[in-house]
N, C-alpha and C positions, 0 to 999 in steps of 0.2 A: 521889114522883111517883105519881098517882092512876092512871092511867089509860093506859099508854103508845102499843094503837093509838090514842088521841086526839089524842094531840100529836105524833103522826106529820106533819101538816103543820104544825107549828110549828115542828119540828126537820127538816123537810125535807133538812138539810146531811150526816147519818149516817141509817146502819142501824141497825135494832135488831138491839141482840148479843144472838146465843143464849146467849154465856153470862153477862152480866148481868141481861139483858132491860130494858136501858134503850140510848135511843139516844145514842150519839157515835161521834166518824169510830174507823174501824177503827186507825190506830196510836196514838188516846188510850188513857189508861187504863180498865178498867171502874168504871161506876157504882153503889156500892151506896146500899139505903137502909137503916142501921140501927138497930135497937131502942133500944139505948140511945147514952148520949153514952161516949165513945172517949177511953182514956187519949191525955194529948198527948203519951207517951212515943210511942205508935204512931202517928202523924203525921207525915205525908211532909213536911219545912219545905218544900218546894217547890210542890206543889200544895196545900199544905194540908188535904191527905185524908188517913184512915188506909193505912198504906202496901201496895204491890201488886210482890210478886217486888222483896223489900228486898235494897239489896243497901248493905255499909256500908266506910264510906272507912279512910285509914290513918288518919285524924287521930278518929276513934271515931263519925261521922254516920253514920245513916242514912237513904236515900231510897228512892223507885220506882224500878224499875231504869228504864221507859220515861223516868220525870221524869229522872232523872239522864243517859240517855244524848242526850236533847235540848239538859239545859243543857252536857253536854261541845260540844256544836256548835259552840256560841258562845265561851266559855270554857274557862279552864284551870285553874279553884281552887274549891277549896269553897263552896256558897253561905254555909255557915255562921260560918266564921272563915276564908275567901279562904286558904287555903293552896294550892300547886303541888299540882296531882291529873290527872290522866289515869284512863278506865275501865279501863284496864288493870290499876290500880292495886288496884282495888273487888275485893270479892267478895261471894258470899250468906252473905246471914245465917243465924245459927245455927236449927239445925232446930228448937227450942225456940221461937225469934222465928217462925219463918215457921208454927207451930202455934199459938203463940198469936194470929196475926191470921189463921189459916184457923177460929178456931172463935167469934171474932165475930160475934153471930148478927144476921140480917139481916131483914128484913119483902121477903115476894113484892111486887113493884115490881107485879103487876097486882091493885090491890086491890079493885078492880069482884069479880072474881070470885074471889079468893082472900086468904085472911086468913092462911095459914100462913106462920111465921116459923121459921128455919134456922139451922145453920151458914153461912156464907158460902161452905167450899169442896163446901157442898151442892147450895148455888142452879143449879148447871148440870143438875145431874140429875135438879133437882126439875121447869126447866123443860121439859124435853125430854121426861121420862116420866111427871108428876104434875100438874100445873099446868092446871086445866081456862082458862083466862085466857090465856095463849100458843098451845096449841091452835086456840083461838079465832080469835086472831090471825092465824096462820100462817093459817090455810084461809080469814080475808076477803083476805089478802094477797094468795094465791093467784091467788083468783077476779079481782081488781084488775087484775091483772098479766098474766095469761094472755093476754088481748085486743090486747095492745102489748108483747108480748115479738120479737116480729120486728119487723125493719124500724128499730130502735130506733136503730141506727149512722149509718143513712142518710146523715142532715145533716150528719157527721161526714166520711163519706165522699166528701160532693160537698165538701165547703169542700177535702179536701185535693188534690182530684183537678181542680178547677177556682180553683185558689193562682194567680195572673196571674203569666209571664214576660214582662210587658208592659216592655219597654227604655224606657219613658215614667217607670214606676215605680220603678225601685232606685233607692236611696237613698245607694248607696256609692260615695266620691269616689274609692278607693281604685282602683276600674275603671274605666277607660274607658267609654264609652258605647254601651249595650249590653251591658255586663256578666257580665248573667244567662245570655244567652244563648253569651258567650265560656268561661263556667264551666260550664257543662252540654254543651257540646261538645268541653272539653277533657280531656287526658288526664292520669293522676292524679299526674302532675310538673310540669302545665303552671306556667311560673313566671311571674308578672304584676308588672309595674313599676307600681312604685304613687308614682311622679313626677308624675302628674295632676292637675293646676291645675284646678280645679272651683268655680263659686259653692258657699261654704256650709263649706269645707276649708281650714285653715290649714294651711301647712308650717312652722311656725319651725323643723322639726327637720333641714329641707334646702334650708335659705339655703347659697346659693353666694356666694361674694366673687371680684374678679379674680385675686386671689392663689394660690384654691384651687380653682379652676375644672379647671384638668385632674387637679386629685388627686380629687375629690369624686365618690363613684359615687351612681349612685339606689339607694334601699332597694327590695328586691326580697321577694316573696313566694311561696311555692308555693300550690296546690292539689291536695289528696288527698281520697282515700273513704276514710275509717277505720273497721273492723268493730267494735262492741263487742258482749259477750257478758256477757251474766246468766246464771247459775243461776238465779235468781228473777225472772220476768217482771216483777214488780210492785216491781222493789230500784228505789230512787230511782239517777241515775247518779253525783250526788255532785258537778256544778259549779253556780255561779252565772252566772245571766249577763244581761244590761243592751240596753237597745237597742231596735229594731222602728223600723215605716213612720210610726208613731204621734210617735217622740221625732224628735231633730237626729240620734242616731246612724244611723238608717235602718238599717244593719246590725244580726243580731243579734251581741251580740260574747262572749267567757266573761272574767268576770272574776274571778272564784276557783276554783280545784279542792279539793276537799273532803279533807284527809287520810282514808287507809284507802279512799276509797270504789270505785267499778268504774271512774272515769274515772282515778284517782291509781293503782289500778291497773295498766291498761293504759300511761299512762305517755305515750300520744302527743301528747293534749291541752292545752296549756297555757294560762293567761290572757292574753288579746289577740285568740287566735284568734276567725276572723269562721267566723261554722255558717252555710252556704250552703243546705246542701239535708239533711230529715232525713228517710230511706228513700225516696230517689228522689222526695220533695217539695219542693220550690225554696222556701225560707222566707226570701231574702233582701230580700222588699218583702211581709210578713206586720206584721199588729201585734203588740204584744209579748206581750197576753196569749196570741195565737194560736202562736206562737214554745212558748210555754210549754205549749200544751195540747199540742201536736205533740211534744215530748220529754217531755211526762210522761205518754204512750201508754205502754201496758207490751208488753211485746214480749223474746223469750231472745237476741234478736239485732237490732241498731238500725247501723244505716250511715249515718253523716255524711260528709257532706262539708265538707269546713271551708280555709278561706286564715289560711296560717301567714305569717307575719312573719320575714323568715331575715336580716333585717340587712342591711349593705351589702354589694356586690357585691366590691368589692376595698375595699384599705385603700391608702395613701400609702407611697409608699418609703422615707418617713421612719419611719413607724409598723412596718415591717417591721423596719426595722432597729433599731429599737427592743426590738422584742419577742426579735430574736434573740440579744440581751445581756440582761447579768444578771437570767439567769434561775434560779429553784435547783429542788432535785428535794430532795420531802418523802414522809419517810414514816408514814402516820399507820395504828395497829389501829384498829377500833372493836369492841366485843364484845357481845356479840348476848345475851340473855338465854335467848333461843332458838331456832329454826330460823325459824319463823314473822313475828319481829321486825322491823318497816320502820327502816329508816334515816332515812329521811325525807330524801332527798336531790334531788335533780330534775336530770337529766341530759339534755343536747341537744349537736347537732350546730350546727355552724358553716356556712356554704355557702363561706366564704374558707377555711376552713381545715380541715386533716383532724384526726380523730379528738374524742372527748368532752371537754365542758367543763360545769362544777357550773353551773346556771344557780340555784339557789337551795337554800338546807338550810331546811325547813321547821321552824316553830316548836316547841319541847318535842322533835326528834325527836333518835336519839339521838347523830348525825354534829352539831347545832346544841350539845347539851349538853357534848359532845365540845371541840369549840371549835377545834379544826386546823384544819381543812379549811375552805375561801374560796370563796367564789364567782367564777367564769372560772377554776378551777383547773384545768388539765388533766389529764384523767387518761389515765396513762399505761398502768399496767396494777392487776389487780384479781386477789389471793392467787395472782399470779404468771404472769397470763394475758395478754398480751401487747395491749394497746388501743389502740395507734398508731394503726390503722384503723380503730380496732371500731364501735359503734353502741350508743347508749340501750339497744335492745333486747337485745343483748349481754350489756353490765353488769349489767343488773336479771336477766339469768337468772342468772349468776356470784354476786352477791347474794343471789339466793333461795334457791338450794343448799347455799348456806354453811351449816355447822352452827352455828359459834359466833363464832370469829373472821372479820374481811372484812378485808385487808389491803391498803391502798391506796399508790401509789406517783404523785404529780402533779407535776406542771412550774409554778412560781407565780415572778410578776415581782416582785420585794418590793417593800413600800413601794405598789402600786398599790392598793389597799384604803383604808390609813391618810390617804392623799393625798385621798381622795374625800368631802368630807366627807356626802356623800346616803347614803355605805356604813352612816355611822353609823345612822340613821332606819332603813335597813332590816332590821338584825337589832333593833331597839330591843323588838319583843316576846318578845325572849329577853333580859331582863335579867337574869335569875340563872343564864345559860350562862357555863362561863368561855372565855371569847372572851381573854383576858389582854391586853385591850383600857387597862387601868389606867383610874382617877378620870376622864380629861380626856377620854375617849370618853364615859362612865357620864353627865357632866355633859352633853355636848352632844348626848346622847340624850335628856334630860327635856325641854330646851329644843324638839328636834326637836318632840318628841312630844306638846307640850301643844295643847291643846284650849278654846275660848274660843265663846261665844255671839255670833253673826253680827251684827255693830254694826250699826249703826243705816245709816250711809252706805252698809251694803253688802246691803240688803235691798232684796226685790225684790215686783210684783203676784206674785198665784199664776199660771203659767203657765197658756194659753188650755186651756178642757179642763177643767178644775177649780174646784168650790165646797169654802169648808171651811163648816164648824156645827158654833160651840160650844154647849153645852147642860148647862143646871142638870138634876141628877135626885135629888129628894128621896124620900127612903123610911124609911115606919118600920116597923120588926122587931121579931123576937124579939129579945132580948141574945145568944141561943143561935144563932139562924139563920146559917147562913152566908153572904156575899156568892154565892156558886157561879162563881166567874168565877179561869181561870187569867191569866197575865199572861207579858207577853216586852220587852227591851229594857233599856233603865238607862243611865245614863250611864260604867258601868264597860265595856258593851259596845266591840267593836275599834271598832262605826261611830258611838259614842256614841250610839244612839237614845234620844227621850224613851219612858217606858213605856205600851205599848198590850194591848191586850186580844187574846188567841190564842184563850178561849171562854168561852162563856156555858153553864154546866154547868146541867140541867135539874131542879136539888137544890137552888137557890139564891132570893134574893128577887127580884135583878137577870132573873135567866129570867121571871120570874114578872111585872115590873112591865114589860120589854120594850124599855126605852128603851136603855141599853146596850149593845153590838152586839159583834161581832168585830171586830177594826182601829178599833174607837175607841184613838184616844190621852189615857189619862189625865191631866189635868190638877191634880186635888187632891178629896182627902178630909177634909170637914169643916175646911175650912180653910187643912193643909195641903198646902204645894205640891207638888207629886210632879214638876215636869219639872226638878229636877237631882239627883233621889236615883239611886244606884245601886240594880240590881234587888233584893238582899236588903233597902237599904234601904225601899222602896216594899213589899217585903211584910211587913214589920214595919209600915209605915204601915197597911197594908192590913188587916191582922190586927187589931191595937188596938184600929184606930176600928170595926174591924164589931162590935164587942162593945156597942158604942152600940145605942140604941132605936132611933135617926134618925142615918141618916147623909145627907150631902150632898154628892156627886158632882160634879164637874164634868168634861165630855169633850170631846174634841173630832171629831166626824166630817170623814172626808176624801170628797170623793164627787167621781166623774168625771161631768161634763154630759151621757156618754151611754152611759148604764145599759142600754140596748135592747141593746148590743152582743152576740152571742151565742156571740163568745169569752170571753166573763168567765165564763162558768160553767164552770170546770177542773177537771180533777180531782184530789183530794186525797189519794183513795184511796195509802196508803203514802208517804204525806207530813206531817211536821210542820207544821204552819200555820205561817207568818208572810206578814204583808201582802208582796204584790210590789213588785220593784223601780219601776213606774209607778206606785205608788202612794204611795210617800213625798215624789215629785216635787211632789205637793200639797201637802206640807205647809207651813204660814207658816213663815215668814222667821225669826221671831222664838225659834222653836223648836229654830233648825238651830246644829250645833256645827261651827266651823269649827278647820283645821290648817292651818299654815303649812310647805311642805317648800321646801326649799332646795336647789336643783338646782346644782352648779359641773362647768366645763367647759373641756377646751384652748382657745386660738385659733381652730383648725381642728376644732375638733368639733363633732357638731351636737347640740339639748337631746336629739333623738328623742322626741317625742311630737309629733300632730297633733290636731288641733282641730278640731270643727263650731257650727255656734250662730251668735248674734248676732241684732243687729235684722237684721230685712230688711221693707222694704217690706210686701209679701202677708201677710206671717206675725207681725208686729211684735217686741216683745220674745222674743227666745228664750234659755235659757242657752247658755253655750260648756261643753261637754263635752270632755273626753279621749276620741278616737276610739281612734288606733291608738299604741301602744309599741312602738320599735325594738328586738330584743334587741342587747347589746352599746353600749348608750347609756347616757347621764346618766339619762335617766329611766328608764329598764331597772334598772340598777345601784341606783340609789335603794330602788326595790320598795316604795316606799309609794304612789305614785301609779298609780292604778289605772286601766283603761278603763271609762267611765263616771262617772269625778269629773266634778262640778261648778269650774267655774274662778269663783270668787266675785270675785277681786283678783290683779294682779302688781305688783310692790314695794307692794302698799300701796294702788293705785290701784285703786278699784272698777271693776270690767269689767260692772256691770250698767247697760245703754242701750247697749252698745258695739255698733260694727260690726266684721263682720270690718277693714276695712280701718284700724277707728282703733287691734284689739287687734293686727297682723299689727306695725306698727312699734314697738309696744311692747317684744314677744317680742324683735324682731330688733337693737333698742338694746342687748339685755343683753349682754354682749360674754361672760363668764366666769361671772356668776354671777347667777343670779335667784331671786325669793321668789315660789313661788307658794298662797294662800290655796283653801284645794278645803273642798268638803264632801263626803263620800262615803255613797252609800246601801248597803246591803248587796243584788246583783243576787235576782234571782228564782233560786229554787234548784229543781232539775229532776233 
């Protein structure tokens, strides 16, 4: 880089770091520029940089520690030879490694005014106290700045303080009408029947028949304020989540919580929950990018309000009597490596019933690798503390105190797990947990779990709102030059994405010729195809061909029709890039990986899940989405289907052109068992 305040507006998107002195957002890596070409022993395989605070796996790799702890996000295995890995796993490299790439010598990145070249773990000192070139910089910065340093939140301030509780505007079928206004008035148990027949809302999950008419209660939900607390104003909270005024969900909704992070901490949260209001701002008829700028505010202390999902009201007299026969009482250790160790377990309350029940054992954790312990298990008591009555918040302190052993004592109906065949699909990304599941689970988890490219009968126009543009970009290089562009995605990914572009590094040709962008979706290099490689393999594609004079690019841009909006500029500050959840909703048809989950179910039970979408009139083609998740249902229990899938097909039948009213008798035909075809995006992470 020649010149860095020059290309301060080119790179508009980051700061210049003080201590590379080149620009990228604050949780990338630093940029150097160096002298000579870099053994590829010291080369991060992930970014394809020389590496920064390495840190190296059990199986002998190593990476950047930031490169590594982003691909842990998404994954669970080495990029290098896909082995089982966790960062927990990782340690620093040897003081020897990390000496040898601190004395990698580097060229002052301001070369206008400075021609001295360094050690690398020189460069901060040199900028700060030697460097007539940054100096420079700083004091035009300065002078820049000064003039428009107040007032700068302003607009910020009036969007959230003039957010419409307009009863014209919510989106959620889920309330009554008027809503907003019953949820900001009420108090922090108020419970809301969400039985409400609404244009726009399927119920297949609470079909009544005459038979079951007096057993069948309505799903009911509470509403609470929940405090969360950072140490770090600027810590991301660690969920996903899907939604806004913009899409069919109208609500915002969460559809993943992040292992380890401040919301999986806390423990109240879970995926389904609808976020009503965030610090006394009403975000439930917000768009989605606005949802997102509004919780990735940094703040030591953030107050939500959020409507939880508590199941049915009562259960049948049959169901009762059911549940108070054979039943057994298990006793499982789990043993903690150390005091600090998660279980990874996820614990909730019932509203029919007293005391705690596993609502899910999270992936890799050590209660899933474990393999005892069920989901609806109840648990009874926890290293001898008595949990009949207790509470989530109870157990998780009993847990964290532990020193090494946790010893758990639960109440399980046998056989209700192995009967359900959706149970299969939802531990399926613990295949190497021993579950003592045998062969004929193993088998009908691959089946669950496969993934296929969206046929032909079941694609659709791009929804209103969105253009795509593919685009050739030819360039010729050095052999030596580097692309400068990181990448994210793959088809090994949980949501199979094709691979797109997360940055345009300002060291590369791609920065340089401009066409390229962030959130392009790569489509092929000189050739070849890149939309069904998994991510290591796409950067092996990636690597090879840039060694070429000319390479040949093709990409695809996703663009929403109305770029003016002046929510879409978020902040990213202490955030991983990846495109948002509204953004992959662009993406063609032909691109999307579709799964097939297999819902079964009593006579009298209902799927649990509800629906929005469809043609209508005013609005034409819309998808049908997954709105809400009952806990305690077929589609609960499954836990692969998510709030916010896409519903592509049932049995087979394309649901695109459909109305509610042609997909309502479809759902309601299925008596026992149905296939439902979903695409699933990964939500917006906050």
């Amino acid at each position: 880089m020649a010149d860095p305040a020059a290309e301060e507006q080119a790179h508009h998107g980051g700061e210049l770091c003080c201590e590379c002195g080149q620009f990228h957002l604050l949780p990338d890596n630093h940029l150097y520029n160096f002298q000579n070409e870099v053994d590829d022993e010291l080369i991060c395989h992930i970014c394809l940089q020389p590496l920064l605070q390495p840190m190296d796996t059990p199986c002998g790799h190593t990476y950047c520690f930031k490169c590594l702890e982003n691909f842990m996000q998404e994954y669970n295995f080495c990029p290098m030879d896909r082995k089982k890995l966790s960062l927990q796993q990782c340690h620093k490299s040897s003081l020897l490694v990390r000496n040898l790439l601190d004395k990698l010598v580097v060229v002052c990145p301001f070369k206008a005014e400075c021609q001295q070249t360094m050690q690398r773990c020189e460069l901060e000192a040199h900028l700060q106290n030697r460097c007539p070139g940054f100096k420079k910089y700083k004091c035009e910065l300065q002078r820049k700045r000064n003039p428009v340093s107040k007032g700068k939140e302003e607009p910020l301030t009036k969007v959230e303080t003039s957010t419409p509780r307009d009863p014209e505007v919510p989106r959620d079928p889920d309330v009554p009408s008027g809503g907003s206004t019953l949820v900001a008035e009420s108090s922090a148990a108020a419970v809301v029947s969400l039985g409400t027949a609404e244009p726009g809302l399927v119920n297949p999950a609470f079909e009544e028949t005459e038979e079951d008419v007096p057993q069948r209660a309505s799903p009911v939900a509470e509403t609470s304020t929940i405090e969360i607390h950072r140490e770090d104003p600027e810590e991301e909270l660690g969920m996903r989540i899907v939604g806004g005024k913009d899409t069919p969900l109208g609500n915002i909704v969460v559809q993943e919580v992040l292992r380890d992070s401040v919301i999986a901490a806390d423990g109240r949260i879970a995926p389904g929950d609808h976020i009503l209001e965030v610090n006394g701002v009403n975000i439930s008829s917000v768009t989605h990018c606005q949802a997102v700028s509004f919780l990735r505010h940094p703040g030591p202390v953030l107050h939500l309000m959020v409507l939880q999902e508590k199941g049915f009201s009562n259960k049948t007299a049959q169901q009762d009597s059911t549940s108070a026969t054979n039943q057994e009482v298990i006793h499982v250790t789990l043993i903690k490596r150390d005091r600090s160790e998660p279980l990874g377990i996820k614990l909730i309350r019932k509203t029919d019933e007293a005391g705690i029940f596993i609502l899910d054992l999270l992936e890799g954790g050590l209660a899933a690798k474990n393999g005892k312990l069920s989901r609806n298990d109840r648990v009874l008591s926890i290293n001898g503390q008595d949990l009949r009555q207790g509470t989530p918040e109870t157990a998780a302190q009993i847990i964290q105190t532990s020193e090494s052993r946790v010893n758990f004592v639960v109440l399980r109906q046998p056989g209700v797990q192995l009967l359900d065949p959706g149970e299969d699909g939802s531990t399926s990304n613990n295949s190497s947990s021993s579950s003592g599941g045998g062969s004929p689970v193993h088998h009908r988890r691959r089946l669950d779990h496969s993934h296929y490219r969206r046929k032909s009968n079941y694609q659709k126009e791009l929804p209103p709102g969105y253009v795509s543009h593919e685009k050739t970009v030819a360039i010729k290089k050095e052999p030596k030059e580097s692309l400068g562009i990181t990448i994210g995605g793959g088809r090994d990914n949980k949501n199979k994405l094709p691979i797109y572009v997360t940055s345009v590094q300002p060291i590369g040709c791609l920065f340089r010729d401009g066409r390229i962008k962030r959130g392009d979706v790569l489509l092929s290099i000189n050739g070849i195809d890149l939309t069904h490689l998994n991510y290591y393999e796409a950067v092996s594609a990636l690597k090879s061909n840039a060694a070429s004079h000319s390479v040949i690019l093709k990409a695809l841009e996703i663009l929403l029709t109305d770029p003016t909006d002046p929510s879409l500029d978020i902040k990213e500050r202490g955030f991983s890039w990846s495109p948002l959840w509204i953004t992959w909703l662009g993406l063609p048809s032909y691109l999307h990986c579709c799964q097939d989950i297999v819902l079964s179910k009593a006579n009298q039970e209902s799927w649990g899940f509800s629906i929005v979408g469809g043609f209508e009139e005013s609005k034409g083609n819309q998808p049908f989405f997954i709105k809400t998740i009952v806990p305690g249902t077929p589609a609960c229990r499954n836990a692969r289907l998510k709030c916010g899938d896409e519903i592509v097909a049932v049995n087979g039948v394309p649901a695109v052109g459909m109305s509610n009213s042609e997909l309502i008798p479809m759902l309601k035909e299925q008596k026992n068992k149905v296939t439902l075809t979903v695409v699933s995006w990964p939500g917006s992470l906050v």
